[in-house]
ROKOL-40850 format. One record per residue: x, y, z of N, C-alpha, C in turn; residue in three letters. Coordinates in pm, whole numbers, padded with zeros to 5 digits, always signed. Layout:
<pts>
XYZXYZXYZALA ...
</pts>
This chain:
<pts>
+07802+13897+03417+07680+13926+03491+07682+13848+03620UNK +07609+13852+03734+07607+13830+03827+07490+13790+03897UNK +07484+13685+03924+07349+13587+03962+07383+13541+04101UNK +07329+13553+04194+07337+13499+04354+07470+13463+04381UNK +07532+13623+04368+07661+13608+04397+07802+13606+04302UNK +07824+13571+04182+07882+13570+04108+07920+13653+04015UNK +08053+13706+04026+08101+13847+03979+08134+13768+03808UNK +08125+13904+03703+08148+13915+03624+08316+13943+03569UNK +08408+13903+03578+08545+13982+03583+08612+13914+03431UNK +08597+13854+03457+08653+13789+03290+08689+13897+03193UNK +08840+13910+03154+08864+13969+03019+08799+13984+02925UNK +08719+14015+02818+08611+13996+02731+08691+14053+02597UNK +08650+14010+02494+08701+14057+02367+08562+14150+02319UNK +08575+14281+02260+08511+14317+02190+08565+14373+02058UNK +08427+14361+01963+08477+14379+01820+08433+14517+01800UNK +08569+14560+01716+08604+14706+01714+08492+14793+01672UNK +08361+14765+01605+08281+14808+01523+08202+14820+01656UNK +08188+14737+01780+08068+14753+01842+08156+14831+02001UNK +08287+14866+01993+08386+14941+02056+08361+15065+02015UNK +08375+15128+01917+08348+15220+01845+08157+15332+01888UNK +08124+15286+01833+07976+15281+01868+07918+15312+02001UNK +07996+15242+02119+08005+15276+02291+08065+15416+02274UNK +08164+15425+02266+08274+15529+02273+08201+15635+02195UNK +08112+15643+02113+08059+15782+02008+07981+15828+02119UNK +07899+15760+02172+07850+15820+02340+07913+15901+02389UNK +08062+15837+02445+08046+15849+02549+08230+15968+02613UNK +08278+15948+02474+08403+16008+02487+08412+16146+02457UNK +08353+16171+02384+08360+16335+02340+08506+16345+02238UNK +08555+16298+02277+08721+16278+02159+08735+16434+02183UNK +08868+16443+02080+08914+16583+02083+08871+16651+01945UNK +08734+16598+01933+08700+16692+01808+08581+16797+01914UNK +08563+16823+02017+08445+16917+02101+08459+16858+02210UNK +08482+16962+02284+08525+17002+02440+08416+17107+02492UNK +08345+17072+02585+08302+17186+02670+08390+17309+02704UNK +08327+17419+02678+08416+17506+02658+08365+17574+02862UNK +08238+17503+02932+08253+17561+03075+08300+17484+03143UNK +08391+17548+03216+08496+17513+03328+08448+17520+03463UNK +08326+17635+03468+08325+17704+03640+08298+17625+03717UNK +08365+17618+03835+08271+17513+03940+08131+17532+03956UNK +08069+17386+03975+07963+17368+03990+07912+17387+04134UNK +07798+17454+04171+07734+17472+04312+07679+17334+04377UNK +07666+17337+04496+07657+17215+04596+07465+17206+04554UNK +07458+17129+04536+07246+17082+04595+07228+17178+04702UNK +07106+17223+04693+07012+17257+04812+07010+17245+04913UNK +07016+17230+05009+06975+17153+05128+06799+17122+05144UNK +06738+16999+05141+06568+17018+05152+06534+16988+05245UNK +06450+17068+05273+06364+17100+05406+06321+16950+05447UNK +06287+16800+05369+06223+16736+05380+06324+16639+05373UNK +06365+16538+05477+06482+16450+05474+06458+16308+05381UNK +06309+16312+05375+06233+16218+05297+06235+16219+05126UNK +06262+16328+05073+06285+16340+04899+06480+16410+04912UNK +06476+16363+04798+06618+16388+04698+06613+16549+04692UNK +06716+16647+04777+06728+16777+04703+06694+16813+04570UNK +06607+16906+04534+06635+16971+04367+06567+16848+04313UNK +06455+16814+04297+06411+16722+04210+06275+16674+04273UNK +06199+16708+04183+06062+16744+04188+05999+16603+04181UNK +05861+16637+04164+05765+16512+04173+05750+16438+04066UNK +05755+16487+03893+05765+16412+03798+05872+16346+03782UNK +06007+16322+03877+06145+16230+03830+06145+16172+03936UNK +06070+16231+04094+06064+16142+04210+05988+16021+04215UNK +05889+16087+04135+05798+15944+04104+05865+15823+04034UNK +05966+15814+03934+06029+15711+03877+06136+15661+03965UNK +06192+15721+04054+06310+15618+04147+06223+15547+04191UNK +06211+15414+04185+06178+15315+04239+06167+15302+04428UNK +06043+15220+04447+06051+15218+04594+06189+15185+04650UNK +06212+15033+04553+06306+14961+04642+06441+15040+04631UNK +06502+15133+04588+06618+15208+04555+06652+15302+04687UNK +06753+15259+04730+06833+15287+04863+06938+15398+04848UNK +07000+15376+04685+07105+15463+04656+07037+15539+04534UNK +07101+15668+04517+07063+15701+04389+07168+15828+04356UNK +07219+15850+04293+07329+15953+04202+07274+16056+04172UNK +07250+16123+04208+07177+16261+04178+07292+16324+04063UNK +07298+16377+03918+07386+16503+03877+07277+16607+03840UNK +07349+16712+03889+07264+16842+03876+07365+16924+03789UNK +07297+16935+03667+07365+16977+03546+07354+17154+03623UNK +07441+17244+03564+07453+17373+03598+07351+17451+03521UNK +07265+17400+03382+07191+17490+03283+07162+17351+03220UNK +07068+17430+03083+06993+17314+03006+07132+17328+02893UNK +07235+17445+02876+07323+17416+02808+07473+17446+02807UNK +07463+17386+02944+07620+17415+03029+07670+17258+03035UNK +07764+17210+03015+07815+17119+03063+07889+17106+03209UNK +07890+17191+03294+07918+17192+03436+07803+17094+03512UNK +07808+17033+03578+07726+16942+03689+07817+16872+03836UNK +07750+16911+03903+07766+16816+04050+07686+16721+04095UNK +07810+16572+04063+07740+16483+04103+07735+16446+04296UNK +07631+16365+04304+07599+16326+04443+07538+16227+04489UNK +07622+16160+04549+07579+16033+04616+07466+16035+04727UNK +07307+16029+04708+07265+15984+04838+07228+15867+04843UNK +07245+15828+04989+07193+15683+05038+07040+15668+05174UNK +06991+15577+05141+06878+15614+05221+06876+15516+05353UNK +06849+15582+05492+06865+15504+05552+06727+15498+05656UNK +06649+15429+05636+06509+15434+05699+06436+15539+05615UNK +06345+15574+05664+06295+15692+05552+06380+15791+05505UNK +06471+15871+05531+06548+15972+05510+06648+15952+05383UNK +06662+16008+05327+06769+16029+05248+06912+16123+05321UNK +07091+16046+05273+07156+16136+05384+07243+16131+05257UNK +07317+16276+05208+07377+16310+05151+07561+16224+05212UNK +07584+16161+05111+07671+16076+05151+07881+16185+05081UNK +07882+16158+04955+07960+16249+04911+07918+16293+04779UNK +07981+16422+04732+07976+16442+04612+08095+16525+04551UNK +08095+16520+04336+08230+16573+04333+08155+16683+04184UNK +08251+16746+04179+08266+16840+04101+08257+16744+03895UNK +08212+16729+03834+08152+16701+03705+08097+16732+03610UNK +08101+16671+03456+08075+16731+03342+07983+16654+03297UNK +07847+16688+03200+07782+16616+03126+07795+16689+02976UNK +07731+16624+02911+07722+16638+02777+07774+16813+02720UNK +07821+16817+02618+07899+16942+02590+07815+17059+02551UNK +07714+16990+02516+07596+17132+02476+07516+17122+02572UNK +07489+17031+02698+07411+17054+02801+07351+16910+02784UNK +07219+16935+02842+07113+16844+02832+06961+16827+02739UNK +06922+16712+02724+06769+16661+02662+06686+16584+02716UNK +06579+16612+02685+06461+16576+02731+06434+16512+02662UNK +06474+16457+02490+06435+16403+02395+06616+16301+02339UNK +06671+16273+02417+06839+16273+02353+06832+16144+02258UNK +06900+16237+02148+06941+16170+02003+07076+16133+01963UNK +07136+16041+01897+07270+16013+01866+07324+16110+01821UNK +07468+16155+01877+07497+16288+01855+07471+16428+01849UNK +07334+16394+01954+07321+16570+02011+07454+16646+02103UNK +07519+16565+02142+07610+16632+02182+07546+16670+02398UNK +07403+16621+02400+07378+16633+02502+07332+16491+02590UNK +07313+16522+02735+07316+16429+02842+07134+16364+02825UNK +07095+16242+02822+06938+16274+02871+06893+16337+03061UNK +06770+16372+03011+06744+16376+03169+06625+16266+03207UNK +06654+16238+03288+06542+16113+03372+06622+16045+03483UNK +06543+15901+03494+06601+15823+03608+06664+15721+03523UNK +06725+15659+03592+06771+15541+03521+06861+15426+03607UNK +06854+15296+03555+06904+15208+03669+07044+15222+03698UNK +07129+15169+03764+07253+15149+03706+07287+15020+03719UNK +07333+14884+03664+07370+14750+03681+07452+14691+03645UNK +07543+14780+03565+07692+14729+03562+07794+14816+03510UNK +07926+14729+03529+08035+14849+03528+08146+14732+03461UNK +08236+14898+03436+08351+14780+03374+08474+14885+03389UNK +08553+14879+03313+08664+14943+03248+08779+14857+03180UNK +08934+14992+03166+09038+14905+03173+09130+14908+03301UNK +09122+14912+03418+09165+14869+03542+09072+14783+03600UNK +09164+14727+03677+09063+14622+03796+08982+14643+03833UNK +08870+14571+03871+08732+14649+03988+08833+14662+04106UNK +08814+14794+04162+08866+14849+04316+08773+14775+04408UNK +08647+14670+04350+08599+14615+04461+08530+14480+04472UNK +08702+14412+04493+08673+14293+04417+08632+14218+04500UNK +08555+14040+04472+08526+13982+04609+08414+13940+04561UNK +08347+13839+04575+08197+13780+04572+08112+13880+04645UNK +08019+13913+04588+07869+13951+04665+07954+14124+04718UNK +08038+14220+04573+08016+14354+04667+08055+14407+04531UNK +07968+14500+04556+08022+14604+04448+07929+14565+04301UNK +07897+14617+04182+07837+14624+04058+07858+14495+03975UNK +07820+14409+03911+07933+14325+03824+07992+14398+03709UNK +08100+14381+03685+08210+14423+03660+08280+14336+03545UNK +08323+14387+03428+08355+14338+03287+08500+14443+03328UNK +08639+14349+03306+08744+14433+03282+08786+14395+03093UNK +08822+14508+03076+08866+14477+02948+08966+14558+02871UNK +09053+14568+02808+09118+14634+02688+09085+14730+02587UNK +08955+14669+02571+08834+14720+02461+08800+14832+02510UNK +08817+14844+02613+08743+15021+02746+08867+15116+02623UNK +08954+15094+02616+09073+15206+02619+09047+15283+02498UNK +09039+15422+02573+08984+15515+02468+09090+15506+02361UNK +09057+15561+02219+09141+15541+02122+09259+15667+02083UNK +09369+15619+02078+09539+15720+02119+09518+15806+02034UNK +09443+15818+01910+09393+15923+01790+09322+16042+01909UNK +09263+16003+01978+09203+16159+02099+09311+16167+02149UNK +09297+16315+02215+09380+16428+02308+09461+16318+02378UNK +09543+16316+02439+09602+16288+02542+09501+16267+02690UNK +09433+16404+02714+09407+16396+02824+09251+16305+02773UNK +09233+16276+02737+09090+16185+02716+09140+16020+02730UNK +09269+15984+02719+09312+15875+02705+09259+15799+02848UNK +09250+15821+02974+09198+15726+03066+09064+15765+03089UNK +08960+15807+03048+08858+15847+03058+08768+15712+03079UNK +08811+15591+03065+08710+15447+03040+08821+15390+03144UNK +08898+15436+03184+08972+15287+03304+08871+15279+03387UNK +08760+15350+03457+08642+15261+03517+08506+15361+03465UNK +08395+15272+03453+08292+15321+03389+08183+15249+03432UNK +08063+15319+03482+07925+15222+03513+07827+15267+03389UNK +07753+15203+03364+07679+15175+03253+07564+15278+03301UNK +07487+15349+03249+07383+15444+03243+07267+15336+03191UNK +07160+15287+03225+07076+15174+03198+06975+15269+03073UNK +07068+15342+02926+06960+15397+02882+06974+15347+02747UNK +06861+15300+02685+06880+15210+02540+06991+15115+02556UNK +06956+15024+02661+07071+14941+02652+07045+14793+02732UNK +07044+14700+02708+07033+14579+02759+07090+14528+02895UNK +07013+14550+03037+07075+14510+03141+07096+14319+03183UNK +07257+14417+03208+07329+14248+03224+07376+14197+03169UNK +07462+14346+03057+07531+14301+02944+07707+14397+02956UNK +07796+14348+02932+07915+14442+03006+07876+14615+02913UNK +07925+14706+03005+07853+14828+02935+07884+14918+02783UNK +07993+14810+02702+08007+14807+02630+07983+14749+02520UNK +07860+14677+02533+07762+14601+02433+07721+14712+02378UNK +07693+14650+02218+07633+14807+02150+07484+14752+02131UNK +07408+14685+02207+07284+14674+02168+07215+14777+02142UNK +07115+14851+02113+06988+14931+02142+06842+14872+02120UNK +06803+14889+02288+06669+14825+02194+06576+14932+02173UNK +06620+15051+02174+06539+15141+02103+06536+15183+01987UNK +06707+15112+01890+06702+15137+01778+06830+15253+01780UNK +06956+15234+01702+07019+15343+01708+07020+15504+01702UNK +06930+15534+01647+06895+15679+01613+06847+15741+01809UNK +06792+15673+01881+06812+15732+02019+06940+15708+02102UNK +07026+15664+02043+07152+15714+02079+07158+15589+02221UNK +07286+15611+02309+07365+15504+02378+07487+15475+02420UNK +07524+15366+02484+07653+15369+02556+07677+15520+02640UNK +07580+15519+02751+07604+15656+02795+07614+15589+02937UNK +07731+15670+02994+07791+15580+03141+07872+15714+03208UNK +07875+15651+03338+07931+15752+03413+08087+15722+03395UNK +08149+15808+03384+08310+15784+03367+08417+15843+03401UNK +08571+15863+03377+08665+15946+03458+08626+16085+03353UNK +08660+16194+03413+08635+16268+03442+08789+16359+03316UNK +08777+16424+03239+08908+16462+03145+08867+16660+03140UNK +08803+16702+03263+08799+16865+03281+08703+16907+03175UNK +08648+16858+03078+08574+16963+03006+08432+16826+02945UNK +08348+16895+02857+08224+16803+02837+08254+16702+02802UNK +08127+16596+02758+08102+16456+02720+08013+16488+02573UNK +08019+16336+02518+07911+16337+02430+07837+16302+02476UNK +07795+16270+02611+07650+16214+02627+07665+16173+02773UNK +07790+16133+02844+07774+16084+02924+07814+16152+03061UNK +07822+16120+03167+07863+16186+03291+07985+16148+03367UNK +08060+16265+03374+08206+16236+03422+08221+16263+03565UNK +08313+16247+03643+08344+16287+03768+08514+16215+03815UNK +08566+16242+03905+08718+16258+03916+08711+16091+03954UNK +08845+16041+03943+08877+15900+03923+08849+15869+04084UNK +08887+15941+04171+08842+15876+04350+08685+15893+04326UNK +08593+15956+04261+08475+15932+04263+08406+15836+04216UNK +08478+15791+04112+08426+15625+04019+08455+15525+04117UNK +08569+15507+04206+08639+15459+04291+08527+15426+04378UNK +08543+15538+04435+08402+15534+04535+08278+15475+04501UNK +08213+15537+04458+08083+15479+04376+08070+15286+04381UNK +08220+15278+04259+08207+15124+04230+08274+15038+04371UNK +08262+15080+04467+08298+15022+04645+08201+15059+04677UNK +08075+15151+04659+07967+15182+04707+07860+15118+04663UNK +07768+15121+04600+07721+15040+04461+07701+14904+04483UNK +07550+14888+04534+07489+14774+04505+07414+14725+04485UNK +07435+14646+04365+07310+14572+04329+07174+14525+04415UNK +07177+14486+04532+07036+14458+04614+07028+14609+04678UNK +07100+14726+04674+07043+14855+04670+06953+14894+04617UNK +06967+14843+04455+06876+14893+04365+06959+15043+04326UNK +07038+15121+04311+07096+15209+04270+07024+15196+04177UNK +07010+15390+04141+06996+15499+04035+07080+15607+04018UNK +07044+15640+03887+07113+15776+03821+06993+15889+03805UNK +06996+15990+03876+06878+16054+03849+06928+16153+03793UNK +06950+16252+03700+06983+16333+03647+06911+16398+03528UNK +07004+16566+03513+06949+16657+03477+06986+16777+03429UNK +06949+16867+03435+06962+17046+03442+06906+17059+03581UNK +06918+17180+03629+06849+17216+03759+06673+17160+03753UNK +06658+17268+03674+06530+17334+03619+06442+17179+03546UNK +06493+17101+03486+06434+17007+03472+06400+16893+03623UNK +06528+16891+03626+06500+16834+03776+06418+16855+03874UNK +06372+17018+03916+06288+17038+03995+06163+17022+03920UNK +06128+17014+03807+05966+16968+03764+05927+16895+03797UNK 
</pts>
């Protein structure tokens, strides 16, 4: 964790039981794959440089004043796993569409209510405050970038597909049932396991998640060089259709 300045990087041991438990989130394994592929469509363009494209007044109201950055994913349906994520950053009043990439959420879509092993993404806001994986932070250095837990423990388990195997070399923590300021592989809940967890943005393996949100490895890249804590960064995400409510 990271207090006036002080990065988190330390190797960390985690125990396999509370390894496990992250990963039911957040890997999808090769037992269920999103079966949609199609590219996902770009955001809106909004008339109003002042609000977030595609996202209405009941989820605008929860990004926080002080939040400069925020992650928009715009799921393709309430039960598509296709989504495009998007970086905006705010600069004076305006919001300016910075980049975005092509991405998957949860394999049956999304919830408004998400339970352990629905197989879907939640929708809301949510903070983001830390990151980890099993590669280096790409952005290393006092005072830049997320704090950052590297570890071993990230590495998805060689029993999944092949192509799921780097899916955790970098990962930011989704701030949902989960204790901020803890590496994003703590299995706390303080909502109690049955609302489900360990849901993080991660690399990206072409087809759905159990829960969490993927996008291509230069996009995690980006992000965790983008990404900062006195930003106040969010994850605002969704379905279209929920989003604009």
């Amino acid at each position: 964790m990271r207090s006036g300045g002080v990065r988190r990087t330390a190797v960390v041991t985690v125990a396999v039981a509370s390894l496990l438990t992250a990963l039911s989130a957040c890997g999808g394994g090769p037992s269920g794959h999103g079966a949609d592929g199609g590219a996902p469509r770009s955001a809106a363009p909004s008339a109003d440089p002042t609000e977030i494209p595609g996202v209405g007044d009941r989820l605008r109201e929860r990004i926080p004043a002080e939040s400069r950055q925020v992650v928009a994913v715009y799921g393709e349906g309430k039960d598509s796993a296709a989504s495009t994520v998007v970086l905006y950053t705010k600069h004076g009043s305006a919001w300016h569409r910075d980049r975005s990439w092509a991405g998957h959420n949860g394999k049956k879509g999304w919830s408004t209510d998400h339970h352990e092993n629905d197989d879907r993404s939640p929708v809301g806001v949510f903070t983001l405050s830390d990151a980890g994986g099993v590669l280096p932070d790409p952005a290393p250095g006092p005072g830049t970038g997320l704090p950052y837990t590297r570890s071993p423990s990230f590495a998805a388990p060689r029993w999944w597909a092949k192509p799921y195997w780097h899916d955790f070399d970098y990962v930011i923590a989704i701030d949902y049932n989960r204790v901020q300021g803890t590496p994003p592989n703590d299995p706390t809940r303080p909502e109690g396991a049955a609302k489900g967890g360990g849901i993080w943005l991660h690399m990206d393996h072409g087809s759905g998640t159990s829960a969490c949100v993927s996008l291509p490895k230069a996009g995690m890249e980006y992000l965790l060089r983008t990404l900062e804590p006195d930003q106040h960064p969010v994850v605002v995400m969704g379905d279209r259709a929920d989003l604009r409510a």
